[in-house]
Backbone as a chain_set.jsonl record, in Angstrom:
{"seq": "XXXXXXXXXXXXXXXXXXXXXXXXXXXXXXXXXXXXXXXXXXXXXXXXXXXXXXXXXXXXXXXXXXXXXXXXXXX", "coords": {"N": [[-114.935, -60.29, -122.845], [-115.73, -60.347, -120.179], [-114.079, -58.298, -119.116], [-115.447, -55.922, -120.108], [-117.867, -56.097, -119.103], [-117.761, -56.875, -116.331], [-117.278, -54.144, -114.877], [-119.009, -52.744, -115.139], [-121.337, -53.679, -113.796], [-120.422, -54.128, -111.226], [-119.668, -51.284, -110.307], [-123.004, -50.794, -110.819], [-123.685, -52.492, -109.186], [-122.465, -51.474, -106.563], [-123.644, -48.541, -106.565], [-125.873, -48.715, -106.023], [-126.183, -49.574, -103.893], [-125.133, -46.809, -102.76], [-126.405, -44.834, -103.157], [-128.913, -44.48, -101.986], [-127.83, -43.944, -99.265], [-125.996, -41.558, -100.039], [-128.109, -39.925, -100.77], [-129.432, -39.307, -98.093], [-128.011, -37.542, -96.927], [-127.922, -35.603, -98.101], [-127.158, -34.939, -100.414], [-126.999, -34.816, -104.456], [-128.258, -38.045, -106.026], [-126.466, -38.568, -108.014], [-124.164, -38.201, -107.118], [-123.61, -40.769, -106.155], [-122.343, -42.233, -108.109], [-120.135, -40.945, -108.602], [-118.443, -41.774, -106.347], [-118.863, -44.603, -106.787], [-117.445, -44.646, -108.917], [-115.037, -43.998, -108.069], [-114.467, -45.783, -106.355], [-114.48, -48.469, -107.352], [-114.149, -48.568, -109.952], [-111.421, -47.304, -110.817], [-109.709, -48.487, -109.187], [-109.944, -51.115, -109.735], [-109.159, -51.019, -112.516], [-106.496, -49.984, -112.946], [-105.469, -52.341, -111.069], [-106.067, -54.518, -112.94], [-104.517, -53.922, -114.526], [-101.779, -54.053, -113.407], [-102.165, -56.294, -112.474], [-101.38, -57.663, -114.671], [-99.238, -57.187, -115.882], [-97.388, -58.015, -113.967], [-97.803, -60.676, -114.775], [-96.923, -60.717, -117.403], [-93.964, -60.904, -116.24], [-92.7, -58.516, -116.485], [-91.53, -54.68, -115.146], [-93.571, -53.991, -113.336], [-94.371, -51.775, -114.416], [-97.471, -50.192, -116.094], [-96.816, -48.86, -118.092], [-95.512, -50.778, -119.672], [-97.268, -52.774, -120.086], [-99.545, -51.384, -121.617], [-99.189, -50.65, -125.009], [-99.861, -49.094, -127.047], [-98.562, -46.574, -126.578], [-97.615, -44.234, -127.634], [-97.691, -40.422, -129.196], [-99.932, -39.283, -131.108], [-99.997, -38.09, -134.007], [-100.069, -34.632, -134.913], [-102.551, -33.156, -137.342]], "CA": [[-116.263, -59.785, -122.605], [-115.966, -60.119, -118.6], [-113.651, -57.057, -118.681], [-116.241, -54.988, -120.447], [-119.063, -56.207, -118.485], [-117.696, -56.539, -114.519], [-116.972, -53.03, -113.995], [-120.188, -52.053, -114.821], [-121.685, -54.548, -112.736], [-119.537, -53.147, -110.182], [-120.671, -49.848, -110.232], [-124.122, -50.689, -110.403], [-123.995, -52.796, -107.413], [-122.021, -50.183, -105.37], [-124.618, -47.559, -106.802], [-127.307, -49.175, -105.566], [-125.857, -49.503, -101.964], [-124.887, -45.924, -101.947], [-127.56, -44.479, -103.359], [-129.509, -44.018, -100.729], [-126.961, -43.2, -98.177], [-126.122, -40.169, -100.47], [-129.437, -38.831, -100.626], [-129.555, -39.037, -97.128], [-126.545, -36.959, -96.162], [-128.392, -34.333, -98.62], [-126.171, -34.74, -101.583], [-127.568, -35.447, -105.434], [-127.727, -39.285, -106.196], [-125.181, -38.694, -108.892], [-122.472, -38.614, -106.053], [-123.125, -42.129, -105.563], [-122.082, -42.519, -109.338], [-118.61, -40.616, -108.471], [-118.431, -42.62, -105.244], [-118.365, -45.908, -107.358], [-115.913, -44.647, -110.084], [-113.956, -43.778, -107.447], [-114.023, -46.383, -104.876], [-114.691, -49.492, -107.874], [-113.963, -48.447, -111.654], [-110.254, -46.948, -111.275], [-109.038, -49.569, -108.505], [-110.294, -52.048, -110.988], [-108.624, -50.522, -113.861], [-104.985, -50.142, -112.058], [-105.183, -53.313, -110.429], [-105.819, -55.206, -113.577], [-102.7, -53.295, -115.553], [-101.206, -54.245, -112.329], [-101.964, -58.22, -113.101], [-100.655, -58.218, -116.55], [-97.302, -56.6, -116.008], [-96.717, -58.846, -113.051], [-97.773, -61.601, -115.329], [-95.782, -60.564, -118.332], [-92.727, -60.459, -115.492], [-92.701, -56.485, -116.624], [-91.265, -54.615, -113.921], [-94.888, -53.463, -112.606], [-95.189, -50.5, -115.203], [-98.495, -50.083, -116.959], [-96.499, -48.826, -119.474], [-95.236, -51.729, -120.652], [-98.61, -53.648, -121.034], [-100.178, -50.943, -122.646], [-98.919, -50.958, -126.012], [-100.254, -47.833, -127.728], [-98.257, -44.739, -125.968], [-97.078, -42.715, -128.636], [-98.743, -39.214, -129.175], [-100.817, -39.348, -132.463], [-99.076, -37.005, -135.258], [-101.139, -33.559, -135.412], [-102.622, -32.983, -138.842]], "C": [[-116.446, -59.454, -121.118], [-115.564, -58.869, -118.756], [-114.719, -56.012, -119.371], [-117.622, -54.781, -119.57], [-118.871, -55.703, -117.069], [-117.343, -55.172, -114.368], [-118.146, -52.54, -113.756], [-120.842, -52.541, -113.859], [-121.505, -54.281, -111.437], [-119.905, -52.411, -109.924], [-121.814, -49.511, -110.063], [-124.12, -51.126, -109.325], [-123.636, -51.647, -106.282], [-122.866, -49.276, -105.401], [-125.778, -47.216, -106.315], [-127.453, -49.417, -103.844], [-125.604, -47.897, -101.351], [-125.785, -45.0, -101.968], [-128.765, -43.618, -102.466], [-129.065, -43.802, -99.136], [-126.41, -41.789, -98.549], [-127.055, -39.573, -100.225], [-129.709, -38.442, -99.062], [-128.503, -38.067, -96.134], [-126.875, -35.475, -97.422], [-127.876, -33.972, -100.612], [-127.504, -35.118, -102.918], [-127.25, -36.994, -105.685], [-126.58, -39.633, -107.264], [-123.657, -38.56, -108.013], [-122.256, -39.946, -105.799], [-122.324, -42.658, -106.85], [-120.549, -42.448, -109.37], [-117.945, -41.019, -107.695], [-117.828, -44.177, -105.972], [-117.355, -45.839, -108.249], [-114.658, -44.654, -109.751], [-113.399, -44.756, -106.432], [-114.065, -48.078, -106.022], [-113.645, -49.374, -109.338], [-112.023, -48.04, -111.68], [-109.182, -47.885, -110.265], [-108.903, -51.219, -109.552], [-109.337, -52.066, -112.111], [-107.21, -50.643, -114.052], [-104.877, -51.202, -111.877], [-105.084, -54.483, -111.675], [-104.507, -54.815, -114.311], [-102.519, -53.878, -114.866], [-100.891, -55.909, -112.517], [-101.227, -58.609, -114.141], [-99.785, -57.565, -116.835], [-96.899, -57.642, -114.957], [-96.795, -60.23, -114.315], [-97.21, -62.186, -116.981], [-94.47, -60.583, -117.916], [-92.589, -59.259, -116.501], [-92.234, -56.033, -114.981], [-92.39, -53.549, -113.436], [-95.613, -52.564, -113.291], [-96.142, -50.811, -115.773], [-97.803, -49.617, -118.26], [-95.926, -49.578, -120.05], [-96.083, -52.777, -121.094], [-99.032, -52.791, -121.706], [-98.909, -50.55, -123.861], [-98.253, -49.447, -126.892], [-99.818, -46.398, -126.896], [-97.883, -43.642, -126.65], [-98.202, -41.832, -129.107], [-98.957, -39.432, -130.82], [-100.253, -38.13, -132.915], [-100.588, -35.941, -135.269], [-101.059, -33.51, -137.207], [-102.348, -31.6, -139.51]], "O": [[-117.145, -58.507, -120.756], [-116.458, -58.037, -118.604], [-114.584, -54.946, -118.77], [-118.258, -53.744, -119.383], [-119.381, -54.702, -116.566], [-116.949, -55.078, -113.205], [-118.517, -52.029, -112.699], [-120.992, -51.79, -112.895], [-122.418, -54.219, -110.615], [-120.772, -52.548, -109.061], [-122.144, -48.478, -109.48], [-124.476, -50.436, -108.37], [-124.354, -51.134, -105.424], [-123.14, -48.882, -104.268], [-126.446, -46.191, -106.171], [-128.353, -49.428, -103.005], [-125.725, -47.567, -100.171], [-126.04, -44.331, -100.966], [-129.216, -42.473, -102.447], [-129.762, -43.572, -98.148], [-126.315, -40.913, -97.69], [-126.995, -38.619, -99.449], [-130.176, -37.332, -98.807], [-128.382, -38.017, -94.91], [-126.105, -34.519, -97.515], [-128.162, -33.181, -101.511], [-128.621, -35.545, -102.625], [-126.068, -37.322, -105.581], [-125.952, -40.689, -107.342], [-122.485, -38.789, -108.314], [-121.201, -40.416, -105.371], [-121.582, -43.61, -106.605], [-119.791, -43.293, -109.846], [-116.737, -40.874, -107.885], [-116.739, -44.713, -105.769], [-116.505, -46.714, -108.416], [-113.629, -44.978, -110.345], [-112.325, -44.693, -105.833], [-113.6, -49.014, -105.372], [-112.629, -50.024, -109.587], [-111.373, -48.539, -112.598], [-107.989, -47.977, -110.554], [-108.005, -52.007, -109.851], [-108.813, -53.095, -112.537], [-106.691, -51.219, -115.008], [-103.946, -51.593, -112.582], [-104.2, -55.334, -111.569], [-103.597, -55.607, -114.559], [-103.053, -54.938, -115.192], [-99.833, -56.526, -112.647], [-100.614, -59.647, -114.391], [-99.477, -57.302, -117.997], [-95.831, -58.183, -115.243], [-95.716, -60.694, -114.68], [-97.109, -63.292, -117.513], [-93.614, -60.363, -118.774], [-92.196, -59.672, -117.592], [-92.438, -56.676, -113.951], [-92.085, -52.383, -113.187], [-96.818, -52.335, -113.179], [-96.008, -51.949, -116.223], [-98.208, -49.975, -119.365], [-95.649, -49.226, -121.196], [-95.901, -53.513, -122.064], [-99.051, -53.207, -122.865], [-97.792, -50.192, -123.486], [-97.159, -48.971, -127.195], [-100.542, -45.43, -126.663], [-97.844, -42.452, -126.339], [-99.34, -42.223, -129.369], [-98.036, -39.735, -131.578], [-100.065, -37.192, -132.141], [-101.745, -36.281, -135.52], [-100.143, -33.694, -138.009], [-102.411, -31.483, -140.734]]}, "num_chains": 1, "name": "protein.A"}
């Protein structure tokens, strides 16, 4: 449940800090949105793969924690 919850959490907090440093530099507040995805949500995302291949001793790939890589059969 944490991993579903803290990113968002994440994002809002950062959102809410940049928020109004975007607007002030002229931009729409939805940059602060791409700001946090970018500076919270995909460091996040990496870094945990990143935990659970080191902690599977995997040799670092994400592709060997994630599971599911094969391309889905066209119909």
């Amino acid at each position: 449940m944490a991993l579903h919850l803290l990113p968002g959490a994440l994002i809002t907090a950062l959102y809410a800090l940049l928020a109004p440093v975007v607007r002030s530099f002229g931009f729409p507040s939805l940059m602060g949105i791409f700001l946090a995805i970018l500076l919270v949500l995909i460091p996040f995302e990496l870094g945990y793969l990143q935990y659970r291949s080191r902690r599977q001793n995997s040799d670092l790939s994400p592709r060997n924690v994630v599971l599911y890589h094969e391309r889905t059969p066209r119909a």
